[in-house]
C-alpha positions as CSV (number, residue, x, y, z in Angstrom):
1,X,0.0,0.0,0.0
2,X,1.5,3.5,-1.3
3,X,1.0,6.2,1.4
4,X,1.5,8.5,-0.6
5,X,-0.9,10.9,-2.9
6,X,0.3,10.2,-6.4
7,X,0.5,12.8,-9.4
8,X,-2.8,13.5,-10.4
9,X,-4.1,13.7,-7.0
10,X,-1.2,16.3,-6.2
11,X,-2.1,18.3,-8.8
12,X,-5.7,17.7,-8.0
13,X,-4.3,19.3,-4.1
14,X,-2.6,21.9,-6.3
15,X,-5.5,23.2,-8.3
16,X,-8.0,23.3,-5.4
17,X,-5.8,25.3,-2.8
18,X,-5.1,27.8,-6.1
19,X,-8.9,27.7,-6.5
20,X,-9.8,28.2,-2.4
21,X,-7.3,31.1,-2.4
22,X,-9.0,33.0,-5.1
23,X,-12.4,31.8,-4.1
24,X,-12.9,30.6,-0.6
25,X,-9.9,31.8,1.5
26,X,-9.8,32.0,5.1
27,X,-10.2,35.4,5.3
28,X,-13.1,35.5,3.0
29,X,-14.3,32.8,5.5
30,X,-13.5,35.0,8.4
31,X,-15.7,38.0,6.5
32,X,-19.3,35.9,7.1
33,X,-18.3,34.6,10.7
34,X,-21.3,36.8,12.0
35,X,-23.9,36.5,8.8
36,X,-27.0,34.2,9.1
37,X,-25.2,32.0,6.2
38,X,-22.2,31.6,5.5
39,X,-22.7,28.9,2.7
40,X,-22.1,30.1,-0.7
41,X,-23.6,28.5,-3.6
42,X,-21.9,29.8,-6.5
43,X,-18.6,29.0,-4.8
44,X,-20.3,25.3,-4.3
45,X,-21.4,24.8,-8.1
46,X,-17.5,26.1,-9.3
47,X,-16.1,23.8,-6.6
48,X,-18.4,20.8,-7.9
49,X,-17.1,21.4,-11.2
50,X,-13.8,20.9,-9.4
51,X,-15.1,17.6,-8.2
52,X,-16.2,18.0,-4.8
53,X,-19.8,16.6,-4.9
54,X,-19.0,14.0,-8.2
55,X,-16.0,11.7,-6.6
56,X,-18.2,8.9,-5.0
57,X,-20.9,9.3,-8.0
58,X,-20.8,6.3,-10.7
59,X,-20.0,7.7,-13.8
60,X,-23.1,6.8,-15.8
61,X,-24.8,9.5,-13.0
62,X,-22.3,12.0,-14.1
63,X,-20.1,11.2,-11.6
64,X,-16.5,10.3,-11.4
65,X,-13.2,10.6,-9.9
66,X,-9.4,11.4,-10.5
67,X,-7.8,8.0,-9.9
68,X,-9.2,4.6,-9.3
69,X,-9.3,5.3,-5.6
70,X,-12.2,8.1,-5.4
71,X,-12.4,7.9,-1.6
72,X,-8.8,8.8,-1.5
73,X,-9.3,11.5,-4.0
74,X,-11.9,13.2,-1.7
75,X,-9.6,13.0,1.4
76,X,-7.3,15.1,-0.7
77,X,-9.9,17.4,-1.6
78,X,-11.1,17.4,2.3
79,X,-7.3,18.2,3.4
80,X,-7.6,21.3,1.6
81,X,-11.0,22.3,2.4
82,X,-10.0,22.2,6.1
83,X,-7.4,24.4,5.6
84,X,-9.3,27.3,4.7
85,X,-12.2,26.0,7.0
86,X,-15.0,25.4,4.3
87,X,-18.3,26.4,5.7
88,X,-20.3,24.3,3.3
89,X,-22.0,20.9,4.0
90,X,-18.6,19.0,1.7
91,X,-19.0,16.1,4.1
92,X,-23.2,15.2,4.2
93,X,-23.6,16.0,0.6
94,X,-20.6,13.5,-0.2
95,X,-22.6,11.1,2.7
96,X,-25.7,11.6,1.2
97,X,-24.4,10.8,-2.6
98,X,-22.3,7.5,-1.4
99,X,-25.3,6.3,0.3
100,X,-27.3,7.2,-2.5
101,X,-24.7,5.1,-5.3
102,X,-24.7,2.6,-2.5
103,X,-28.4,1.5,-1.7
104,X,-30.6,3.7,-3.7
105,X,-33.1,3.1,-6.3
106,X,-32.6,3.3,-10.0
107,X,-35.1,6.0,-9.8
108,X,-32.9,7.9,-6.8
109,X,-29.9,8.0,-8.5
110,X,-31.4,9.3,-12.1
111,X,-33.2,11.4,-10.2
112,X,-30.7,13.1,-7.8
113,X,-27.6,12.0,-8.0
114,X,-26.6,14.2,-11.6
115,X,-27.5,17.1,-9.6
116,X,-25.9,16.3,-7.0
117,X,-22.5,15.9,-9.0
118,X,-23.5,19.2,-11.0
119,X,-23.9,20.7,-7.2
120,X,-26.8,21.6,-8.3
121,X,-28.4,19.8,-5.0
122,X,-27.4,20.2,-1.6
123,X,-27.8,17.3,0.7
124,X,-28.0,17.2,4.3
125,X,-27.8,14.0,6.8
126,X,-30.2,13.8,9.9
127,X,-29.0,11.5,12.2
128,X,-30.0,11.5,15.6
129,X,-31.4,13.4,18.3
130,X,-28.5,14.2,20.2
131,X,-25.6,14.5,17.4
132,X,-24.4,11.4,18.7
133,X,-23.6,8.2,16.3
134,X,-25.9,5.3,18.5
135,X,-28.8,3.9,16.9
136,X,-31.0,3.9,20.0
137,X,-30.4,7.8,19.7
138,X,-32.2,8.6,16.7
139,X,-35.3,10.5,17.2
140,X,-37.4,10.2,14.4
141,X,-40.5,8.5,14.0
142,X,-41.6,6.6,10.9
143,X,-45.2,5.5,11.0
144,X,-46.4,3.3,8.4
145,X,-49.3,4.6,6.2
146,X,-50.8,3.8,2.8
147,X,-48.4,4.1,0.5
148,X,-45.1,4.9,2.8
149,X,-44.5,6.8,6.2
150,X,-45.5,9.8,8.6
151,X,-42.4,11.2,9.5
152,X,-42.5,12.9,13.5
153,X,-39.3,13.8,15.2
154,X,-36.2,15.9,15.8
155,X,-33.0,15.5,14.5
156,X,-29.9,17.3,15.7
157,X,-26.9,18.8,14.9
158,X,-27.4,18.8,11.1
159,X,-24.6,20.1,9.1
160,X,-26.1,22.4,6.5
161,X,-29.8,22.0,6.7
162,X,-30.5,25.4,6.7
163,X,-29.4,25.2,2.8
164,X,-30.3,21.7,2.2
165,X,-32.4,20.8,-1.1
166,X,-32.9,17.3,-0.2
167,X,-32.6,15.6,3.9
168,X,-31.4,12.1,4.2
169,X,-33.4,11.2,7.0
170,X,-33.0,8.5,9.5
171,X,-35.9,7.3,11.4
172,X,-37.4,4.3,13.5
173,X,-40.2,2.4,12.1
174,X,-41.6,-0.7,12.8
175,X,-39.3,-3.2,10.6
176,X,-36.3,-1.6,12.1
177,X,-34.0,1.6,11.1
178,X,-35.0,3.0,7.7
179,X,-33.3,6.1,5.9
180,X,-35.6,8.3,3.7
181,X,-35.7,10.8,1.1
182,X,-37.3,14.2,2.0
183,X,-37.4,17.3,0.3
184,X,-35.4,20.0,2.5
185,X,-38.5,22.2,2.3
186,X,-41.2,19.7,2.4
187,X,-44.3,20.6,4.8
188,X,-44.1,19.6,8.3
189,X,-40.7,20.3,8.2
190,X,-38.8,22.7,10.3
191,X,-35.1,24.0,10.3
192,X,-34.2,26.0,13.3
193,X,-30.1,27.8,13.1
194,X,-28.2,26.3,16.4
195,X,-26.1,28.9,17.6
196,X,-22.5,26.7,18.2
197,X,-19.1,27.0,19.3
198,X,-18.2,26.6,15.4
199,X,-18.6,29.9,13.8
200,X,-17.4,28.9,10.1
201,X,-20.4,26.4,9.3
202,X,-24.2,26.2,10.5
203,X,-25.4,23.2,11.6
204,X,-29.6,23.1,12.7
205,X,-32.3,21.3,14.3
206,X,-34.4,19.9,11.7
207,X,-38.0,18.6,13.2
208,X,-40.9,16.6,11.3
209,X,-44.2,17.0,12.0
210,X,-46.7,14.8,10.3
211,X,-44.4,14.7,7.1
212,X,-45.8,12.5,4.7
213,X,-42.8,10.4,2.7
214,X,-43.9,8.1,-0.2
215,X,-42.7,4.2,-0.1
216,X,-40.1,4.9,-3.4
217,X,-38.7,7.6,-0.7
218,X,-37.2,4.6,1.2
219,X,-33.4,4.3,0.4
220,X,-32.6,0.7,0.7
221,X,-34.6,-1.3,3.3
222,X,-35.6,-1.0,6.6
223,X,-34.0,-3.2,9.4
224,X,-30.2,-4.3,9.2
225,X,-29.8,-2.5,5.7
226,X,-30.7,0.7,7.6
227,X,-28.6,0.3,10.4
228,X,-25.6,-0.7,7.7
229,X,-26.2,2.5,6.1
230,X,-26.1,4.5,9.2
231,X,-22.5,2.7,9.8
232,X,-21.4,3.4,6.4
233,X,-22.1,6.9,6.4
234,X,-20.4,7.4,10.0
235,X,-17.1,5.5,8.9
236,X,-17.2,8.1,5.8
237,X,-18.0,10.8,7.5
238,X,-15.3,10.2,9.9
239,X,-12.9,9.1,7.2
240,X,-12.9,12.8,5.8
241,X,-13.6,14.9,9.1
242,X,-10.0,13.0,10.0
243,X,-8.6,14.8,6.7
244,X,-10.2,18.2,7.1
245,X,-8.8,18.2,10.4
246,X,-5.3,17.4,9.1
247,X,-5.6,20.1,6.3
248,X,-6.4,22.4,9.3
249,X,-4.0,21.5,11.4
250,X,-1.3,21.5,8.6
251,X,-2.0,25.5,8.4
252,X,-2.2,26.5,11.8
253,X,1.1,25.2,12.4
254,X,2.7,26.9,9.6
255,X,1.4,30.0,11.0
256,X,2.3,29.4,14.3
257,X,5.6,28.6,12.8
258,X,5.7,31.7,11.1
259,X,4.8,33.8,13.8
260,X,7.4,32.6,16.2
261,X,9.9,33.3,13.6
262,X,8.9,37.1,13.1
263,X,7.5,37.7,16.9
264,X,10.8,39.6,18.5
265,X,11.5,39.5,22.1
266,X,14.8,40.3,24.0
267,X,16.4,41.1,20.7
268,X,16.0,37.6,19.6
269,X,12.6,35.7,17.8
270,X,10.7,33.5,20.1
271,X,11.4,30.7,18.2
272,X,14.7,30.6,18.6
273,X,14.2,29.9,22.6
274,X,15.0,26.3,23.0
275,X,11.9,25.7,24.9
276,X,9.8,26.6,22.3
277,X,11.5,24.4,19.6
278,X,10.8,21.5,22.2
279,X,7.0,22.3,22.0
280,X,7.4,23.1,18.1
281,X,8.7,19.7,17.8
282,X,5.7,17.9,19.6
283,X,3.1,19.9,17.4
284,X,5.0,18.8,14.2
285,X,5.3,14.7,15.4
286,X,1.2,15.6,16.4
287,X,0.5,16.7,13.1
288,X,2.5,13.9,11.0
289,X,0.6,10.9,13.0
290,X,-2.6,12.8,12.6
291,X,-1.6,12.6,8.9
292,X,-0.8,8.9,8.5
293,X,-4.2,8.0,10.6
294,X,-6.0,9.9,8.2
295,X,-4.7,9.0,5.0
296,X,-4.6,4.7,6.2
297,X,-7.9,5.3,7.0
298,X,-8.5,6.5,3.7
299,X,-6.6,4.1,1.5
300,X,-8.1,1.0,4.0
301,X,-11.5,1.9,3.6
302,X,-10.9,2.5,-0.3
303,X,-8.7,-0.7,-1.1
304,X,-11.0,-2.8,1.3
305,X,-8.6,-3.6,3.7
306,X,-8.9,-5.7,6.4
307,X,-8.6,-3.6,8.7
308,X,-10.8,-0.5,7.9
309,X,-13.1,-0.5,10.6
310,X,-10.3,-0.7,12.6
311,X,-8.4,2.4,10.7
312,X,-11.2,4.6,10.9
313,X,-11.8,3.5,14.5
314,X,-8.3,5.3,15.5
315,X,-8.6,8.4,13.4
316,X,-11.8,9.0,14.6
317,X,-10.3,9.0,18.3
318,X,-6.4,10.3,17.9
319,X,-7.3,12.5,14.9
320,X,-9.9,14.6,17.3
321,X,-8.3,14.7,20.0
322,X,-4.5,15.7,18.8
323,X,-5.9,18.3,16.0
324,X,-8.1,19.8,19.5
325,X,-4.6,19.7,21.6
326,X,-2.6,21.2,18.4
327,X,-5.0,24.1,18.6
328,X,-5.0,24.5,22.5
329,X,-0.9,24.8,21.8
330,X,-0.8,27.3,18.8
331,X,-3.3,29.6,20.8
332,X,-0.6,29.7,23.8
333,X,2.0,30.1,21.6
334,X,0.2,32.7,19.8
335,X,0.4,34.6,23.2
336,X,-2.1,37.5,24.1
337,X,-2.8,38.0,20.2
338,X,-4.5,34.8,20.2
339,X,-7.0,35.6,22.3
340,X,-8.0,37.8,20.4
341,X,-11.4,38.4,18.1
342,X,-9.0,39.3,15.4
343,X,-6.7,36.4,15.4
344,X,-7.7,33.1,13.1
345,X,-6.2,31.1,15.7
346,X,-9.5,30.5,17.9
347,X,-11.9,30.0,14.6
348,X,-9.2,26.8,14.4
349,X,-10.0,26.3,17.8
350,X,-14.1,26.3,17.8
351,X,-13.6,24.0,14.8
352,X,-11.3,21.4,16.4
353,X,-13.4,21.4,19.9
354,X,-17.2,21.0,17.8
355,X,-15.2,18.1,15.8
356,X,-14.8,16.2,19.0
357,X,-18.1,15.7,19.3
358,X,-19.5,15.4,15.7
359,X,-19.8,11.9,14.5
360,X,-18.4,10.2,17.1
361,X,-16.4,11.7,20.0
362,X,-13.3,10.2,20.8
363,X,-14.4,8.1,23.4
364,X,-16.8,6.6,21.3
365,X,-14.3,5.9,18.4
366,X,-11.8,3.8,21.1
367,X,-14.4,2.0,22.5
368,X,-15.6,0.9,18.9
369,X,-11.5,0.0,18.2
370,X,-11.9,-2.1,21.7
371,X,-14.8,-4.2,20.3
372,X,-13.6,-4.8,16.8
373,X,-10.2,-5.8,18.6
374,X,-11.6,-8.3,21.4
375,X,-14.2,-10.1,18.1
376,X,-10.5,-10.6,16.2
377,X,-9.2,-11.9,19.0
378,X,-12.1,-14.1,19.7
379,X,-12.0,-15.4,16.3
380,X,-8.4,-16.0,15.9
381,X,-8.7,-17.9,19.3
382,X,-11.8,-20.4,18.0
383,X,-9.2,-21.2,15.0
């Protein structure tokens, strides 16, 4: 297994930062910390072009990627995305269209997945009623009726629904979990704006009241099927949080790095002091394994490795917590111009600590590594 991006996914890195910088910058970011939205479509429909909503998409949908590894090709895509902290819904749109290209009707792919690759559609995910990843937590209701389901409920923490043209909805019915289609603006449904730590993207409560879903809404089936796609779109979801955080982390340390270098004190630039090297040192070894965690998860998941679950298992729980410690650091080493409104140093910060909690909180990732760990264990033992 190569580690390593190749060519066309370097200059696939190369083309999108050049793209984000005249686009979707961090400053530009930083402008709409304070609007209502800070989701910008027209920057969405020229990044789709660019591949950001196509990568997980069969081609005959109008879909494709840049290599033969198309969940690798998005990780690259993600790395970059976190650098400049993208405020749009990249991840449930690309959860949304896998599950979608996964499980969906013929009819649900014709029908939304081309404008999905075209970003023409924006997809959000609704999960559960707390944010967290448990099955017994999702809140939503699915009654049967004639011809397909009443939809009452709440789900939480939902990553672009404010903008969402179409909600991939995850509910409990009779027959077991079941995810449906729903138009984002369908009656009987409600988006309220949370107001979160995380400043550079929206994420809502999204309630159903007496929504009425028809039968060919149903992706998939209900029962283990649903439950399968709910752990599908988790291990994605955390496969490519794990490289936005990298891409994140990868630019706050070069400004930190940069700032100790021109920050003067006593004649002499702070990071020249040999204490500060030390820590310097730590933040770089924090960032590289946060790197490798990532991009294994990535290339297991997408080569079908043995060990996937496993892979994703540990970025989900390093990759969260060291990206949230390498923020803590670069804040104190920032000094008393950290703290600061002005500073991008805390906008890393609200984004690292609202990661920790999003799909999976650390403690929730090792404990899922502990299972899969003690049933290979128990199996190699029965041999």
């Amino acid at each position: 297994m190569d580690f390593a991006f190749n060519e066309d996914q370097e200059l696939l890195r190369q083309t999108t930062r050049r793209f984000l910088e005249n686009r979707q910058s961090l400053q530009s970011v930083r402008q709409v910390l304070e609007s209502d939205d800070v989701f910008d479509r027209s920057v969405w429909r020229s990044g789709a072009e660019l591949g950001w909503t196509a990568m997980l998409i069969p081609e005959d949908y109008d879909g494709g990627s840049v290599t033969d590894q198309p969940l690798v090709d998005l990780a690259v895509l993600a790395q970059e995305l976190g650098r400049v902290l993208y405020p749009g819904p990249f991840i449930p749109t690309n959860v949304v269209a896998d599950a979608l290209a996964a499980s969906g009707s013929e009819a649900q792919r014709k029908d939304l997945l081309p404008l999905i690759a075209a970003g023409e559609s924006v997809a959000a995910w609704c999960t559960t009623g707390d944010g967290s990843p448990y099955v017994r937590s999702v809140a939503v209701d699915a009654t049967a009726v004639p011809d397909g389901y009443r939809l009452d409920g709440v789900a939480r923490y939902v990553h672009g629904a404010g903008s969402a043209d179409v909600l991939l909805v995850a509910a409990k019915s009779e027959e077991g979990l079941v995810h449906l289609l729903v138009p984002g603006h369908s009656v009987g449904v409600d988006v309220r704006r949370l107001v979160g730590l995380d400043l550079s993207r929206r994420l809502g409560e999204v309630r159903f009241e007496a929504v009425p879903v028809a039968a060919s809404s149903v992706v998939g089936t209900a029962g283990a099927e649903g439950e399968a796609i709910l752990a599908r779109g988790l291990r994605l979801a955390s496969v490519l949080q794990a490289a936005e955080a990298v891409g994140a982390a990868e630019y706050l340390f070069q400004a930190t790095v940069q700032y100790a270098k021109d920050r003067v004190q006593f004649g002499r630039p702070i990071g020249s002091f040999q204490a500060l090297k030390h820590r310097f040192a730590d933040m770089h070894i924090s960032m590289e394994a946060m790197r490798v965690a990532a991009q294994y998860a990535a290339l297991a998941v997408a080569d079908g490795q043995p060990d996937a679950e496993e892979a994703v298992a540990v970025a989900g729980s390093y990759v969260k917590e060291a990206f949230s410690a390498m923020c803590g650091e670069a804040l104190q080493l920032h000094g008393g111009i950290g703290f600061t409104w002005e500073h991008d140093v805390h906008v890393f910060l609200r984004r690292a600590k609202t990661d920790q909690v999003l799909y999976g909180d650390p403690a929730w990732h090792r404990e899922r590594l502990c299972q899969l760990i003690e049933a290979a264990t128990a199996v190699e033992n029965a041999k």
